[in-house]
C-alpha positions as CSV (number, residue, x, y, z in Angstrom):
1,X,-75.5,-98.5,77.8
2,X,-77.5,-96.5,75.8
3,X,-77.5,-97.0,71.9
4,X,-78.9,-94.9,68.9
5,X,-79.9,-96.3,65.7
6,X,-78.4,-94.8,62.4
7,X,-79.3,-95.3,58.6
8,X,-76.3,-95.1,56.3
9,X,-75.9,-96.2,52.8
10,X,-75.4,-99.3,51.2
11,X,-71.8,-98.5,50.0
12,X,-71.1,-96.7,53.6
13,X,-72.5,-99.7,55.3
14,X,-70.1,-102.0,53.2
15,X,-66.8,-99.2,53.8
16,X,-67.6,-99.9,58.0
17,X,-68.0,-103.3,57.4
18,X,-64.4,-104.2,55.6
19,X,-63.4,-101.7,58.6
20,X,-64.4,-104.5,61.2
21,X,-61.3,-106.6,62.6
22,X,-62.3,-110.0,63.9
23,X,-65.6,-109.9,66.5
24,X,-64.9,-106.2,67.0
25,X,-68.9,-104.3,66.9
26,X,-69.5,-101.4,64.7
27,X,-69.5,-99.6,67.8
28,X,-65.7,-99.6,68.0
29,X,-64.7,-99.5,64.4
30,X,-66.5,-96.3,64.5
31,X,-64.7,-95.5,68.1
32,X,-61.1,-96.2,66.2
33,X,-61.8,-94.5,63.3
34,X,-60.2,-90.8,61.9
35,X,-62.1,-88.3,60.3
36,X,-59.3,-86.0,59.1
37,X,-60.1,-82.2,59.2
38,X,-60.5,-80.8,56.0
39,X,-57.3,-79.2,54.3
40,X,-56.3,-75.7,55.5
41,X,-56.6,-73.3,52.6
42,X,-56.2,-69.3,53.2
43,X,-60.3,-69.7,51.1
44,X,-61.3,-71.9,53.8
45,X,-59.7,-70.2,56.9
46,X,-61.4,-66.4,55.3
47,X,-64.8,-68.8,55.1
48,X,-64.4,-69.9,58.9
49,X,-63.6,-66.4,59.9
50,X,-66.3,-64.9,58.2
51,X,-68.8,-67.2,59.5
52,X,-67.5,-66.4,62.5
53,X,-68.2,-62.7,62.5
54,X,-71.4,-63.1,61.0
55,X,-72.4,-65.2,63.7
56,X,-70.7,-62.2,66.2
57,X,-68.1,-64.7,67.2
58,X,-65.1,-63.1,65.8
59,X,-61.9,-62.8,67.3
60,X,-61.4,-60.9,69.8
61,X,-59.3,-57.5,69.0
62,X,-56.8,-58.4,71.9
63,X,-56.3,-61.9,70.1
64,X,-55.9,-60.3,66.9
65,X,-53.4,-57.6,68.6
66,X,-51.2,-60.3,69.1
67,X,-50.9,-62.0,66.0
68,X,-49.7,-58.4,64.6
69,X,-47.3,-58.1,67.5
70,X,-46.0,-61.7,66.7
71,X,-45.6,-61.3,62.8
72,X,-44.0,-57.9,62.8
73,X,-41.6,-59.7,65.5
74,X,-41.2,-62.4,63.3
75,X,-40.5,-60.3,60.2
76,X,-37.7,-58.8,62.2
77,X,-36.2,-61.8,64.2
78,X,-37.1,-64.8,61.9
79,X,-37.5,-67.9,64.4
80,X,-36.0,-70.3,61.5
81,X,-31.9,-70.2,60.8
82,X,-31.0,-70.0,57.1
83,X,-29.8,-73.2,56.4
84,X,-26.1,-73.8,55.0
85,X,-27.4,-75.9,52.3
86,X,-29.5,-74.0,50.3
């Protein structure tokens, strides 16, 4: 198998050791770990979208014809039942 050699900082290298369990390689503690997306914020999704149409990636307008559709249906037939206890 193929390998690639990495540099990574003393207190990273230290985090992916405690990581290890038993004679398991770096290989799979890196393999088992989860790098959780970053939090979704209405700022960070108008960042994405921006890039995105700077880039001339945008979404297209039939995508964005939908979502319309779907929240004006929404607005008028709300998929959630009020709930009895509030």
């Amino acid at each position: 198998m193929a390998t690639k050699t990495i540099s990574l900082e003393l207190d990273a290298y230290e985090k992916l050791k405690r990581a290890k369990r038993g004679g398991e390689s770096f290989s799979e503690v890196v393999r088992r770990a989860r790098f959780d997306p970053e939090e979704s914020t209405g700022e960070r999704i108008l960042e994405e979208l921006g890039a995105l149409y700077r880039a001339k990636r945008g979404v297209p307008g039939k995508t964005l014809d939908y979502w319309e559709k779907a929240s004006k249906n929404d607005e008028t037939h709300p998929r959630i039942s009020p709930s009895h206890w509030d």
